[in-house]
N, C-alpha and C positions, 0 to 999 in steps of 0.2 A: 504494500500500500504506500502512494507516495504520499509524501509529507513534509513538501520542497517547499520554503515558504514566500519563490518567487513566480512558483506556478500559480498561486492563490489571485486571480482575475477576474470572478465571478463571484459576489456576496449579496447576500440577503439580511437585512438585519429589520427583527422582528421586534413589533412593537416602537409604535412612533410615537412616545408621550413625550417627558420631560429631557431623557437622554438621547433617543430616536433618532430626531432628525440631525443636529450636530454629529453626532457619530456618524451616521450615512454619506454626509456630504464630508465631512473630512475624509471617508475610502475611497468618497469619489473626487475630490480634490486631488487625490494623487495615484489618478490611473487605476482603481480598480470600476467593473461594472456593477453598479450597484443598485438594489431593489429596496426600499423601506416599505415595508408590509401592517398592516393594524389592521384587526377586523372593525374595526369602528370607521367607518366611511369620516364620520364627522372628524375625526382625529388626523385621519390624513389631510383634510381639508385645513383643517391647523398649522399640520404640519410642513404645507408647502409657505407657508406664511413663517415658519421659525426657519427654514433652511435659508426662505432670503434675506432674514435677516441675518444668520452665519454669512452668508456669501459679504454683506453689507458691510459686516464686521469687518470680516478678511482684508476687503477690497480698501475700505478707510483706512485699515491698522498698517496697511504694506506689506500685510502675508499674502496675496494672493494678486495677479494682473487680472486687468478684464478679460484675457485671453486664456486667463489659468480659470477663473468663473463659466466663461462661456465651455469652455471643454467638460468643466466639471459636473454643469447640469445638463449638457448631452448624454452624460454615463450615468445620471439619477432619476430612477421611474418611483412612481408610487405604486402601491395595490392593497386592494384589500383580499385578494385572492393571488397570493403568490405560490403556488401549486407548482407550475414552470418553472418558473426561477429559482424556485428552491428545489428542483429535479435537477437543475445544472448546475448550481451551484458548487464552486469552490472551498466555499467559509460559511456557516449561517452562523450569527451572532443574534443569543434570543436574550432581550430586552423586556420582558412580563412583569407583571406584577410582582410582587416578592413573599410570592405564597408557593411553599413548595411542592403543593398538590397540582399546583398550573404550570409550575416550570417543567414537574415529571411528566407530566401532559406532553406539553411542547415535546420535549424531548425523545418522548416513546414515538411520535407523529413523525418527528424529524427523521429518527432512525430508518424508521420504515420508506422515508420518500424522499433520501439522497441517495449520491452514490456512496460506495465504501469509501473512499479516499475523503471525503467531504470532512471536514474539518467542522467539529459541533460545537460552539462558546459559548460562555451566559458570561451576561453583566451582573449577575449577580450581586447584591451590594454586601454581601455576606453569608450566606445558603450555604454549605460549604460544597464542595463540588463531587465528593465522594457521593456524597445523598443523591444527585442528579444522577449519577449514572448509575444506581441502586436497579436493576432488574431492566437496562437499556441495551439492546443488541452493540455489541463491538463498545462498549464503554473507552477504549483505548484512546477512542479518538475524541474524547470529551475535558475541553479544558476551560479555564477560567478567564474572562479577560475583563477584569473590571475599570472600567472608565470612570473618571471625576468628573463633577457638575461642575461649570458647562464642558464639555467633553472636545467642544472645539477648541477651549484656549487653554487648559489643565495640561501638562505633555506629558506630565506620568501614567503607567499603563503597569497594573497588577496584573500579571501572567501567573496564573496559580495550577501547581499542579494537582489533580482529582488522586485519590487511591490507585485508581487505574489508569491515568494517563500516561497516553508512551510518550520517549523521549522525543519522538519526531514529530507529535502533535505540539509538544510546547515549543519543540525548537523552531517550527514553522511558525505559530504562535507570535515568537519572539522576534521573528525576521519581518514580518507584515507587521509588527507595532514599530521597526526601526524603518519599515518603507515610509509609514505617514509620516514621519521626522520624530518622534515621540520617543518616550525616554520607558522603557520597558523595567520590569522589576520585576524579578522570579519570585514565588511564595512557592518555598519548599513545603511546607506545613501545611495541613488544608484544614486551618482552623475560623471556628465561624468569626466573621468579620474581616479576615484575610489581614495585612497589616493595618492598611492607613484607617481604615472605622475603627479599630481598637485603637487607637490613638488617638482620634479623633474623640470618640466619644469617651477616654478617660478623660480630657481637657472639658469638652463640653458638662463633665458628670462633675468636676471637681467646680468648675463657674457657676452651674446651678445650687451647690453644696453652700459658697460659697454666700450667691444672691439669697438661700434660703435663711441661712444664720446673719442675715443683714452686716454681712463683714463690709461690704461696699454695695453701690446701685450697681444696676445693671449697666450701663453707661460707662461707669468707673472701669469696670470690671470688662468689658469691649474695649475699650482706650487701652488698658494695659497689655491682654493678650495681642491686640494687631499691631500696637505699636513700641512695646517689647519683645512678649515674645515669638510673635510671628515675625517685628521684625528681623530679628536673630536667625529664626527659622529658614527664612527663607533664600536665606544668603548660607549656613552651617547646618548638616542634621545635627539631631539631639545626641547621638553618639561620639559626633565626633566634636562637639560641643563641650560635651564631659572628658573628655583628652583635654582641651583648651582651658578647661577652667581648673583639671587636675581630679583626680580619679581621687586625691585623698582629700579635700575640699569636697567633693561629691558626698565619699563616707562619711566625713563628721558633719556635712547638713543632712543626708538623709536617717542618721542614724537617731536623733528624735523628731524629724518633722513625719516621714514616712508612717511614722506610727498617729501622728495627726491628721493625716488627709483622710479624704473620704472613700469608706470603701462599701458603701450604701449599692445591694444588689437590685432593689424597686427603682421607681420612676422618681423620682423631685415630686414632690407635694407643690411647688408652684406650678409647674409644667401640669400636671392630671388634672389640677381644680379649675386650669383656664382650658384647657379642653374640655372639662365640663359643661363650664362657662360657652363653647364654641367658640372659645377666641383661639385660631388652631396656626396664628402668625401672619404672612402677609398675602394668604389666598382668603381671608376671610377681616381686613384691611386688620388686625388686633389679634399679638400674640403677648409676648414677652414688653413688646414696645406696640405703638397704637400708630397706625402709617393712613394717613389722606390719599384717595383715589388716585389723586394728580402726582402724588409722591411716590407710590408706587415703581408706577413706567421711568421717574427720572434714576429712583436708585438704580433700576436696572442696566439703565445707560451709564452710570456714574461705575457701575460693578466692571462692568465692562470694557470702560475705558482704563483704569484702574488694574483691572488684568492684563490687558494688551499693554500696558505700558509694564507692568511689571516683566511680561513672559519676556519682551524685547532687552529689558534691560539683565534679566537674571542667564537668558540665551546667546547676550553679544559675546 
């Protein structure tokens, strides 16, 4: 079975909601044919609305000519029935909801109606990928490929290997995440949340820990994380961070704060009570902080602009 990861020409990637369409148009950005699939008609119809705005992005930021745009939505179809596409398909990358009765779904369907060489992914945001290929014909070729939100400007790519994936599914895996320009990261371990959510959500579990026992506002406590320690972050990882500051500086602070921080397995009691509440953040204009209609659409632009200058600057 080949698992050449410059054969890979042909994808499908299923499911066009929040990550969907910026994924698709970055495979098709650089030379692969690609199909974005949703059985929700209405969601594809959204979704030709978010791809132009990635194109938009691109095109303003200086990643992409109008000549690299116009190429790139010759090689992007929509469907709500990709049956076809996903019979010749190369790669399909399934994008579902993150219930893993719907991805095993996906999965058992997909088996059945590619070819063997067909290379099978999930974005899984954390499922782990052994469970996915739990009872899947040829499980070998089932691996992990989880993308960051927004998926077009984020350049790191968790490539995670399954119980059962072979070495030529990730290595192919790993060669099409270095064709889109993207910065790939092997996850030996297939544990749930793969590296960056467990990370992610220790930070985020220790600031709500933190907002709960009124140590600081929520505000305070945003200022500090983006512009300490994200700013740090984003220039040094955390490990090599700890070399810099000194590995015995490390031991004598974590040797009584670590027994201080929070190691709470439940939700935050602020976070449950305002989803109670229905204030579930800025799809419902009120979560943690209270956001105006018109405010809305500018942070998005503000996020945006903000990332493309960062990804330029952290990439030169």
């Amino acid at each position: 079975m080949s698992m050449n990861g410059d054969d890979i020409r042909s994808i499908v990637v299923i499911g066009a909601g929040t990550m969907g369409p910026g994924i698709a148009a970055t495979f098709a950005r650089h030379g692969c044919d690609t199909t974005l699939s949703d059985i929700d008609a209405k969601q594809i119809d959204k979704a030709r609305t978010s791809v132009d705005f990635v194109f938009g992005l691109w095109s303003k930021g200086g990643f992409a000519s109008d000549g690299d745009i116009a190429a790139a939505r010759k090689r992007l179809s929509f469907a709500v029935d990709a049956d076809e596409a996903i019979a010749r398909a190369d790669f399909v990358l399934e994008n579902g909801p993150e219930r893993l009765d719907v991805k095993r779904a996906i999965f058992a369907t997909l088996a059945r109606r590619t070819r063997e060489t067909t290379i099978l992914a999930s974005d899984t945001s954390g499922i782990p990928i052994s469970l996915l290929q739990d009872g899947v014909a040829n499980p070998a070729r089932i691996v992990g490929m989880h993308w960051s939100n927004p998926p077009h400007l984020i350049p790191v790519i968790e490539v995670i290997r399954g119980r059962e994936t072979s070495q030529g599914a990730l290595d192919a895996t790993v060669a099409l995440v270095e064709r889109l320009g993207m910065l790939p990261a092997i996850v030996d371990r297939d544990v749930p949340g793969f590296v960056e959510n467990r990370i992610l959500y220790a930070i985020m579990r220790e600031a709500l820990h933190l907002l709960d026992e009124r140590v600081a506002s929520a505000d305070a406590i945003d200022r500090i994380v983006r512009w300490g320690i994200g700013y740090k972050l984003g220039v040094v990882g955390p490990l090599r961070l700890l070399d810099m500051a000194g590995l015995d500086i490390y031991t004598a602070v974590a040797s009584y704060l670590n027994k201080d921080l929070c190691n709470e397995s439940g939700v935050s009691p602020t976070v449950t009570s305002r989803v109670g509440e229905g204030r579930l953040g800025i799809k419902t204009q009120a979560g943690l902080f209270d956001y105006a209609r018109e405010e809305i659409e500018a942070l998005a632009r503000e996020r945006a602009r903000l990332l493309v200058a960062s990804k330029k600057a952290l990439l030169s």
